[in-house]
C-alpha positions as CSV (number, residue, x, y, z in Angstrom):
1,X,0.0,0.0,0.0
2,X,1.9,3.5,-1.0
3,X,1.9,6.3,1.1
4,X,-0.3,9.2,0.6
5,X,-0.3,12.3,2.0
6,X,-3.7,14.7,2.5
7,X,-3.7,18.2,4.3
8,X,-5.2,18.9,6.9
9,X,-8.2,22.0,7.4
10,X,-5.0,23.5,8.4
11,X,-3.0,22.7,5.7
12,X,-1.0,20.1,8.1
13,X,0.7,17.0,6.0
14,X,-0.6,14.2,7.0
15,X,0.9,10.5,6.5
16,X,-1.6,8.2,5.4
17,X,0.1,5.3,5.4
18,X,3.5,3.7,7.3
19,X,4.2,1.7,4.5
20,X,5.8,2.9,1.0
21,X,5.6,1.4,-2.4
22,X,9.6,1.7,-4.5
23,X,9.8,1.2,-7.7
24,X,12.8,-0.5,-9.4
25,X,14.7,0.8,-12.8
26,X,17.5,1.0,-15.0
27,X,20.7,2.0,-13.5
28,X,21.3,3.8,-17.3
29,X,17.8,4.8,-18.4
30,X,18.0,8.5,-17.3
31,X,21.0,9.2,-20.6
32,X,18.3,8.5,-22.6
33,X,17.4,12.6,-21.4
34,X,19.5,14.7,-23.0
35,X,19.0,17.6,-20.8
36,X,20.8,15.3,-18.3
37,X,23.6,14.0,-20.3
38,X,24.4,17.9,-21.0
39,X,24.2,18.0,-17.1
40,X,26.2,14.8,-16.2
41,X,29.1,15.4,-18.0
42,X,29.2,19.1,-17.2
43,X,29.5,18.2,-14.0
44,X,31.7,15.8,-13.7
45,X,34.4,18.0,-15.0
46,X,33.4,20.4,-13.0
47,X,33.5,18.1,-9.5
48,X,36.5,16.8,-10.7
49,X,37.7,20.3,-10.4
50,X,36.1,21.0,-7.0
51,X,38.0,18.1,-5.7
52,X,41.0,19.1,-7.0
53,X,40.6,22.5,-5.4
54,X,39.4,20.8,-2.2
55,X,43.1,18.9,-1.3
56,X,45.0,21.8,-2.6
57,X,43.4,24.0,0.1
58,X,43.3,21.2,2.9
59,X,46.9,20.9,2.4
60,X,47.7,24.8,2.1
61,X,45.5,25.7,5.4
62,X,47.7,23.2,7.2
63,X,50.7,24.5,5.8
64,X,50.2,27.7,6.6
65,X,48.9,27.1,10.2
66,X,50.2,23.2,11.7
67,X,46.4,23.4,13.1
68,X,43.9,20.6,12.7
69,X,41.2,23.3,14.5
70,X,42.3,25.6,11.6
71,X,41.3,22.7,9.6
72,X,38.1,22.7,11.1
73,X,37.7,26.2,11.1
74,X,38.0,26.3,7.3
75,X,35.2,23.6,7.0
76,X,33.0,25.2,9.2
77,X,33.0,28.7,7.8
78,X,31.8,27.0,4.4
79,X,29.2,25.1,6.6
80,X,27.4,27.8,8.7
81,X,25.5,29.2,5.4
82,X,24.2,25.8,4.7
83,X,23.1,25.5,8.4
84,X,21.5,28.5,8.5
85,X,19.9,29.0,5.0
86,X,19.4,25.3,3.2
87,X,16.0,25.0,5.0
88,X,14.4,28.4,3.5
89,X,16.6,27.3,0.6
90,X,14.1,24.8,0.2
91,X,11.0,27.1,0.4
92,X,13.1,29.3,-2.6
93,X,13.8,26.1,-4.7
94,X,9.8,25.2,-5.1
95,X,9.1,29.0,-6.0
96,X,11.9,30.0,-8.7
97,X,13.0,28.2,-11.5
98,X,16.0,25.3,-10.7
99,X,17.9,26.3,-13.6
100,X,18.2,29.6,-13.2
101,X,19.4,29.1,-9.7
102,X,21.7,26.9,-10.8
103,X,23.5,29.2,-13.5
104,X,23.4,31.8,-10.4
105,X,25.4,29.6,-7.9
106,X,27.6,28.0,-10.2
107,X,28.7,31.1,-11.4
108,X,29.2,32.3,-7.8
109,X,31.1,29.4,-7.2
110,X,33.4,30.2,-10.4
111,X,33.9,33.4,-9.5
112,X,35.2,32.7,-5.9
113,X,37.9,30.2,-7.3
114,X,39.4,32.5,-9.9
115,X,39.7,34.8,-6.5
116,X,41.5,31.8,-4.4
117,X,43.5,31.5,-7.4
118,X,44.4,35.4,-7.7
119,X,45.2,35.6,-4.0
120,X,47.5,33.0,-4.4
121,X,49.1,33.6,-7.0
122,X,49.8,37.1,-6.3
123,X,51.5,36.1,-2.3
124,X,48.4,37.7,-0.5
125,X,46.7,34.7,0.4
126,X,45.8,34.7,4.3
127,X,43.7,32.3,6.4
128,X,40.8,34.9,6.9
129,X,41.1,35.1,2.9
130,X,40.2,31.2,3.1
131,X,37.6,31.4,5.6
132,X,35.8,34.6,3.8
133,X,35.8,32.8,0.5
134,X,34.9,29.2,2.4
135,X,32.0,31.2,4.2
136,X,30.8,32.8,0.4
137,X,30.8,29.2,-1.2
138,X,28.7,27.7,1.5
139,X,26.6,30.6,0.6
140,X,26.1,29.5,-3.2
141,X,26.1,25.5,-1.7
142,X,23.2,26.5,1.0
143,X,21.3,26.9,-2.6
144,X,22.8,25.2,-5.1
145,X,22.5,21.2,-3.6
146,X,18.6,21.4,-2.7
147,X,18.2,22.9,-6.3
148,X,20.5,20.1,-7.7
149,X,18.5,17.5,-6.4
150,X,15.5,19.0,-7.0
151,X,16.4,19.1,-10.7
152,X,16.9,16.2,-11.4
153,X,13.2,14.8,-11.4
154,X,12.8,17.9,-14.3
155,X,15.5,16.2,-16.2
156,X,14.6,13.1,-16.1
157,X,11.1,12.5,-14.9
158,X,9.6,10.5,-12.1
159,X,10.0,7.0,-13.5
160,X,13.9,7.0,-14.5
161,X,14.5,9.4,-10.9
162,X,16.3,6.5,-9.4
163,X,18.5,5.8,-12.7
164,X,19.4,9.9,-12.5
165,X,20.2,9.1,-8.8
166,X,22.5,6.5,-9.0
167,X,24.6,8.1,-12.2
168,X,24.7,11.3,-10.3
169,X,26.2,9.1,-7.3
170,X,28.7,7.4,-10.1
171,X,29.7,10.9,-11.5
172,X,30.1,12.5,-8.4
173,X,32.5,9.4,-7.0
174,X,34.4,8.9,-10.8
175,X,35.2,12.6,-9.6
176,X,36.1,11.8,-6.2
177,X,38.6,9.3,-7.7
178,X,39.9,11.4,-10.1
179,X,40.4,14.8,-8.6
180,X,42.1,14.1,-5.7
181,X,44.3,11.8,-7.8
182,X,45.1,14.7,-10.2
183,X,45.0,17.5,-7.4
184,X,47.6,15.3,-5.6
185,X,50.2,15.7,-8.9
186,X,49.3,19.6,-10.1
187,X,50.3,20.4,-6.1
188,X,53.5,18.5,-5.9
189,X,54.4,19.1,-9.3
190,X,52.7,22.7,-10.7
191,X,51.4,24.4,-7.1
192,X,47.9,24.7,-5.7
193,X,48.0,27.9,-8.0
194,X,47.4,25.4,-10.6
195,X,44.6,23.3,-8.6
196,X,42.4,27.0,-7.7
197,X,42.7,28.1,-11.4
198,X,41.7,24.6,-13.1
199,X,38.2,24.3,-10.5
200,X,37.7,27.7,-11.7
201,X,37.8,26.7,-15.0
202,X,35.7,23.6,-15.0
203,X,32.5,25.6,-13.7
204,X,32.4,26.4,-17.7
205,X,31.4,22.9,-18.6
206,X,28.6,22.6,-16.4
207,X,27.3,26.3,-17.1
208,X,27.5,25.4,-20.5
209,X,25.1,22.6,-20.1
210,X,22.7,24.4,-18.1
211,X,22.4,27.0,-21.2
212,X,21.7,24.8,-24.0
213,X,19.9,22.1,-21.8
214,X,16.3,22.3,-22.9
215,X,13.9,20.9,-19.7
216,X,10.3,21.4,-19.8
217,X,8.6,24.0,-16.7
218,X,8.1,22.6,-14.0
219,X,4.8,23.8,-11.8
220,X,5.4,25.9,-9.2
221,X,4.0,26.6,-5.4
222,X,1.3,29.2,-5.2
223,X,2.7,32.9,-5.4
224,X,2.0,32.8,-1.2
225,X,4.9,34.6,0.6
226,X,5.2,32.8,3.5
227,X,8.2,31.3,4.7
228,X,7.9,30.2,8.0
229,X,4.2,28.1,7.2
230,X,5.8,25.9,4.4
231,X,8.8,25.4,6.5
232,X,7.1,24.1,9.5
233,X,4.7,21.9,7.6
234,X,7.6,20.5,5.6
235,X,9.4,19.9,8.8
236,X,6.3,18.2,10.6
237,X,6.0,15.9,7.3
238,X,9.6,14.7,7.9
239,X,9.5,13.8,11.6
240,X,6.5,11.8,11.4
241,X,7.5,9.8,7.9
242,X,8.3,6.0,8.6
243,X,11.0,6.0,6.6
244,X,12.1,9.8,5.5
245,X,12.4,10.9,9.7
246,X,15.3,7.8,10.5
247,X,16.9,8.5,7.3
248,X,17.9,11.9,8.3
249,X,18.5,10.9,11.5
250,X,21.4,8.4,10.6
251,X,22.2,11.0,7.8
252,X,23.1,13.9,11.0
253,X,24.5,11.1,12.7
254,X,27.2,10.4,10.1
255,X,28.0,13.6,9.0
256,X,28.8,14.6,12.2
257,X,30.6,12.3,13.5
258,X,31.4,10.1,10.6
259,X,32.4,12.3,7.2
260,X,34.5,14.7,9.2
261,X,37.2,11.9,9.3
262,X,38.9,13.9,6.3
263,X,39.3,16.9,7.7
264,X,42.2,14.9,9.5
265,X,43.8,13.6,6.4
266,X,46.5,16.1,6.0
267,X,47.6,15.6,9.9
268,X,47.5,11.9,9.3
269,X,49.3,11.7,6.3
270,X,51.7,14.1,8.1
271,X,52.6,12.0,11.7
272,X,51.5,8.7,10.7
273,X,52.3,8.4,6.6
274,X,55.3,11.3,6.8
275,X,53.8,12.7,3.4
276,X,51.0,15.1,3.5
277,X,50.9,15.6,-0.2
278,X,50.9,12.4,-1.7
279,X,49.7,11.2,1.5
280,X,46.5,13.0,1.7
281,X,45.7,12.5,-2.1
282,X,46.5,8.5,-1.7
283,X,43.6,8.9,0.9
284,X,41.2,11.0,-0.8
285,X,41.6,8.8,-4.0
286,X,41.2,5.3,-1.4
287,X,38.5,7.0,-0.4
288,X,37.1,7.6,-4.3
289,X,37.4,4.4,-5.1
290,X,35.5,2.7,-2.3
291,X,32.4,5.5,-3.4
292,X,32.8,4.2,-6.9
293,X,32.5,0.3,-5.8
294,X,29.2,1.6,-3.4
295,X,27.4,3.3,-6.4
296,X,28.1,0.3,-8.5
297,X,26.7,-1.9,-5.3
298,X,23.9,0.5,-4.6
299,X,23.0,0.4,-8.6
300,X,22.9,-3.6,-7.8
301,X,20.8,-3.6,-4.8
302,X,18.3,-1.6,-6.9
303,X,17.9,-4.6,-9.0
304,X,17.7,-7.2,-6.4
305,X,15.1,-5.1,-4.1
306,X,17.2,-4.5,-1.1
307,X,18.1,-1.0,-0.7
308,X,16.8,-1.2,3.0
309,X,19.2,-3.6,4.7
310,X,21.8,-2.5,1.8
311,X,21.8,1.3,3.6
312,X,21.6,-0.2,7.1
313,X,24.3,-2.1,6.5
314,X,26.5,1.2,4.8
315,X,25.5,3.3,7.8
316,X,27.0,0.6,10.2
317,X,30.6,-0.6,8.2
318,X,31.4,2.9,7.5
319,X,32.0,3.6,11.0
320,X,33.4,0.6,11.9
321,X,36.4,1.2,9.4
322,X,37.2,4.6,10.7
323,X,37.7,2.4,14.5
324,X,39.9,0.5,11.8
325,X,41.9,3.6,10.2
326,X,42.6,4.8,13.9
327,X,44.5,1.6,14.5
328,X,47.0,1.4,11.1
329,X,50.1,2.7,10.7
330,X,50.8,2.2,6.9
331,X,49.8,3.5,3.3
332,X,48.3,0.4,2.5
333,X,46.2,-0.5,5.7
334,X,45.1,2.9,6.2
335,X,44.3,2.8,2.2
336,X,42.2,-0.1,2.5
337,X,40.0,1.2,6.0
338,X,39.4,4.9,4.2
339,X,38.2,2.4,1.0
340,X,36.1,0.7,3.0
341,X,34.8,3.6,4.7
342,X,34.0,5.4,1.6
343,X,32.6,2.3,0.5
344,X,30.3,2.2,3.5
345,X,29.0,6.1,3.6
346,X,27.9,6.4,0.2
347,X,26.1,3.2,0.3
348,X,24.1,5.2,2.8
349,X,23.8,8.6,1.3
350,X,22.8,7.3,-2.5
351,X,20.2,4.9,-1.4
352,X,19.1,8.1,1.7
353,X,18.8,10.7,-1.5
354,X,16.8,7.5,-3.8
355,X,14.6,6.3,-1.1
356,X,13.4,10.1,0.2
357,X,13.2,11.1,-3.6
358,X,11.2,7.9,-4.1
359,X,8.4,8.6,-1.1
360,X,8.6,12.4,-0.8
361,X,5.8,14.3,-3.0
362,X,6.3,16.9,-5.2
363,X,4.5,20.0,-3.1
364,X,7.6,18.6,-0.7
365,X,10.3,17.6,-2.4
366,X,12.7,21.0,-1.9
367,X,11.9,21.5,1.5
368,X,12.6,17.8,2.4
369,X,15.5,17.7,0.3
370,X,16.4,21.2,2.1
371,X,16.7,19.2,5.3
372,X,18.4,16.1,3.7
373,X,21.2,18.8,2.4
374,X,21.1,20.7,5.9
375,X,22.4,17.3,7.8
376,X,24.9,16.5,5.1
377,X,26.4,20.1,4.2
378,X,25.4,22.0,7.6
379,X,26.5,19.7,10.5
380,X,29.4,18.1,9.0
381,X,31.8,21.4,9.1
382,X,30.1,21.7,12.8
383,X,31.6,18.4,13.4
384,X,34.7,19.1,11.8
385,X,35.8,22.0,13.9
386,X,34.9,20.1,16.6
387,X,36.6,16.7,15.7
388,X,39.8,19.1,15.1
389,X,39.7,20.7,18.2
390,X,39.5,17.3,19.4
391,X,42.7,16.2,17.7
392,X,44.7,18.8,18.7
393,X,44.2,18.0,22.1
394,X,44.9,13.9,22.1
395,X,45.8,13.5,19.1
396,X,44.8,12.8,15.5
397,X,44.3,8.8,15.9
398,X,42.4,9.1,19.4
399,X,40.3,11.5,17.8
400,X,39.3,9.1,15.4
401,X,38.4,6.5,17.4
402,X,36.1,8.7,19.0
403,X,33.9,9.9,16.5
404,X,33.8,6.6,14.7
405,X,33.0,5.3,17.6
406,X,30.2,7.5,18.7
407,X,29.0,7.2,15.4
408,X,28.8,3.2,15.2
409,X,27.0,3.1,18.5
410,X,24.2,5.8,17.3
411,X,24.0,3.6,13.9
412,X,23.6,0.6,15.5
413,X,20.8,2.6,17.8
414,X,18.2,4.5,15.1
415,X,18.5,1.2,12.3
416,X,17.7,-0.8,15.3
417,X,14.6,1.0,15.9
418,X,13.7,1.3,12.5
419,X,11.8,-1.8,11.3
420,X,10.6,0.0,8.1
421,X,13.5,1.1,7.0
422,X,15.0,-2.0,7.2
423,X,12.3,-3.6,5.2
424,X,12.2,-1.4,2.2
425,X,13.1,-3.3,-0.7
């Protein structure tokens, strides 16, 4: 029986239903769009490029100030705009056209790497240069994922949703693989100078999709200029869905305490590998890899009907290998526990995005995503500053245990609990 939602006299959601009916479809079927092949490749140049940008200034905010809180710092002044705005992002992203807002914060986005890149190049890059420029992209971000996601269903319509899902998960981790690899050589062999200027370069590709893409209008919410109203109902729908209110529960849970394991990369690759360039980069690409596997797995698991126990079982190993990582002492064990722990988180986060796509309707669908993006982009820098100051007062490797730790215990707790979940096919 599928869940349906009425409103109340009040205009209240109401869940009809505990149960949910998913659908199952091809992992390719959404290239058949070409809107979203223009938008697929775009971006994964442009990740690509993010990533590349992403060790570069990891590496140069440690160099600059030996501080893992620094680290932290820089993580969380790109998160505090997500935290604050994403959820009246979502009220914005059912109201204006995705596209346009898309052009806007990619171009924002552009325009504050050729900056890093200017700054750098010319010797006057400072930390609060970082943090300023951190704070401004997590100000395009705070609009720019909930409008992502949100665009997707224009692309490629409801039925092949979980097809556009599951490539966007395999694009975004190819890129994970690849930039960190590539940012890793352009710093040790050309300069971050070299890592700012090419992210700023591959916004083009993306921009250029989003201009000669041709996507039919998508309806709109009622010209009402309320904010708080939509919010709050949104926000009521959430907590009292079956499925929708664990999911982002284990999806705050690991990007608190789970995720924010690589804002200690560069430290780790420092003490325990003696090589924070190549170090960190080995890392970040380990980490690619295992992504890549999981959307490949996921993809699988969408075919066999067990996306339910499939994400339980993500939101459970990822954690687990972190307790791992705080134990090695080589390249190649720590290589294989960050594989296994990017293996492990986006097995959760694909199959969190397809199953709350899958339930949520559309008179939802941007403030629930809005929340979906608020755990992942607003609490993780919240729990990187912290897991930094953490570090820097026992250590990088205690400080790991304690986070994966904590976030294994509360994983075991909320999938526990949630019987539906568990049981979605």
């Amino acid at each position: 029986m599928p869940i349906s939602v009425t409103q109340t006299d009040e205009g209240t959601p109401e869940v009809a239903s505990p149960t949910a009916q998913f659908s199952r479809t091809k992992t390719f079927s959404a290239l058949s769009h070409a809107a979203f092949r223009w938008f697929f490749f775009g971006q994964l140049v442009s990740v690509t490029g993010t990533w590349m940008q992403s060790v570069a200034l990891q590496i140069v905010v440690y160099a600059m100030t030996g501080s893992k809180t620094a680290l932290g710092a820089a993580a969380l002044a790109q998160g505090i705009p997500a935290l604050v705005l994403t959820p009246f992002a979502g009220v914005i992203v059912e109201r204006v056209p995705r596209r346009k807002l898309l052009i806007l914060t990619q171009s924002s986005m552009m325009a504050l790497a050729f900056l890093l890149a200017a700054l750098y190049i010319s010797n006057a890059l400072q930390v609060w240069h970082i943090l300023a420029i951190s704070l401004g992209i997590g100000i395009a971000t705070a609009l720019d994922a909930p409008s992502r996601l949100a665009f997707l269903v224009e692309m490629v319509g409801k039925e092949d949703l979980p097809s556009g899902i599951m490539l966007n998960s395999m694009m975004f981790n190819t890129a994970r693989i690849v930039g960190p690899a590539l940012g890793g050589l352009a710093l040790h062999n050309l300069g971050a100078a070299w890592c700012f200027l090419l992210n700023a370069m591959s916004f083009l590709a993306v921009l250029f999709g989003l201009f000669v893409m041709r996507v039919p209008p998508a309806p709109r919410r009622a010209g009402s200029r309320a904010i708080w109203k939509p919010l709050l109902e949104g926000l009521q729908f959430a907590r009292r869905h079956p499925v929708i209110a664990p999911l982002l529960l284990l999806s705050a849970l690991s990007s608190t305490f789970g995720l924010t394991f690589t804002v200690l990369l560069p430290p780790f690759a420092d003490t325990v590998l003696g090589n924070t360039e190549l170090g960190t980069s080995a890392l970040l690409t380990a980490q690619g890899i295992g992504a890549l596997c999981a959307s490949i797995f996921v993809a699988r698991s969408n075919a066999r009907g067990s996306r339910g126990i499939t994400l339980v079982r993500g939101a459970i190993i990822a954690p687990a290998a972190l307790i791992a990582l705080s134990l090695t002492n080589t390249l190649v064990a720590s290589g294989i526990a960050v594989c296994v722990a990017g293996f492990g988180f986006v097995c959760q986060f694909v199959l969190t995005n397809t199953l709350i796509q899958a339930v949520v309707p559309d008179n939802f669908r941007g403030r629930v995503l809005s929340l979906y993006t608020l755990t992942f982009f607003g609490l993780s820098p919240i729990g990187s500053l912290i897991m930094g100051m953490t570090a820097d007062q026992i250590g990088t490797l205690p400080a790991i245990l304690i986070f994966g730790g904590t976030c294994l215990a509360g994983a075991i707790l909320i999938t526990r609990r949630a019987v539906q979940l568990r049981q979605v096919p």
